[in-house]
N, C-alpha and C positions, 0 to 999 in steps of 0.2 A: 830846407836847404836855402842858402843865401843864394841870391843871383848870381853875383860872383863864383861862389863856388862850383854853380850849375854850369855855368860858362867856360870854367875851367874843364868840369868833366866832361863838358862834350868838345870843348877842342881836343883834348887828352884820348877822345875816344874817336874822334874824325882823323886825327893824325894816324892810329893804330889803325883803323879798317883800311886808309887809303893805303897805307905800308902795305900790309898783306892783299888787298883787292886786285885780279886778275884783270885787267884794262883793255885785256883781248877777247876776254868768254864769250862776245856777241858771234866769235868768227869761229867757235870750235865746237865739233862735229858730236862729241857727248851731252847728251842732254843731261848729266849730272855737272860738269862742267858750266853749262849753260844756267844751270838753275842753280848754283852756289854764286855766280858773279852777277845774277841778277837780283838774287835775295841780297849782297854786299851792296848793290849799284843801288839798291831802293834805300837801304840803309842810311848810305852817305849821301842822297837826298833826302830824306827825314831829318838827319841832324844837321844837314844846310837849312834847311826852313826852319829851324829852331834857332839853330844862331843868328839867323835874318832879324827873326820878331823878334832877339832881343840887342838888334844895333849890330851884329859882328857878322853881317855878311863878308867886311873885305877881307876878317882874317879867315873865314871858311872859304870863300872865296882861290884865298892864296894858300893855303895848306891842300886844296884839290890841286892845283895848278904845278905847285912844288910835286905833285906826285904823278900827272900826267904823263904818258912815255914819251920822249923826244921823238919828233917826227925825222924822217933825212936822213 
């Protein structure tokens, strides 16, 4: 697989976990809950460090950030 095209799928695939990833699971009271949002939360740190080594931290960077919940 080309570099490029690797870099495509794992933006392709950071955008899709951050969509569905629960950004509150640390605060709720199921531990299936808890342990589905921290299996997604390791995830989209894995393929942050992957886009890092190959140059594209600021768009993993900013595809986490578009998907953070508004504070306020």
């Amino acid at each position: 697989m080309s570099k490029m095209k690797n870099v495509a799928t794992l933006i392709d695939e950071l955008e899709h976990i951050c969509s569905i990833h629960d950004w509150g699971y640390d605060y709720s009271d199921d531990h299936r809950v808890w342990l589905k949002g921290r299996e997604t939360a390791d995830t989209i740190h894995v393929i942050c460090r992957e886009l890092d080594k190959l140059g594209f931290s600021d768009k993993a960077n900013e595809i986490v950030k578009k998907h953070l919940p508004k504070l306020g």
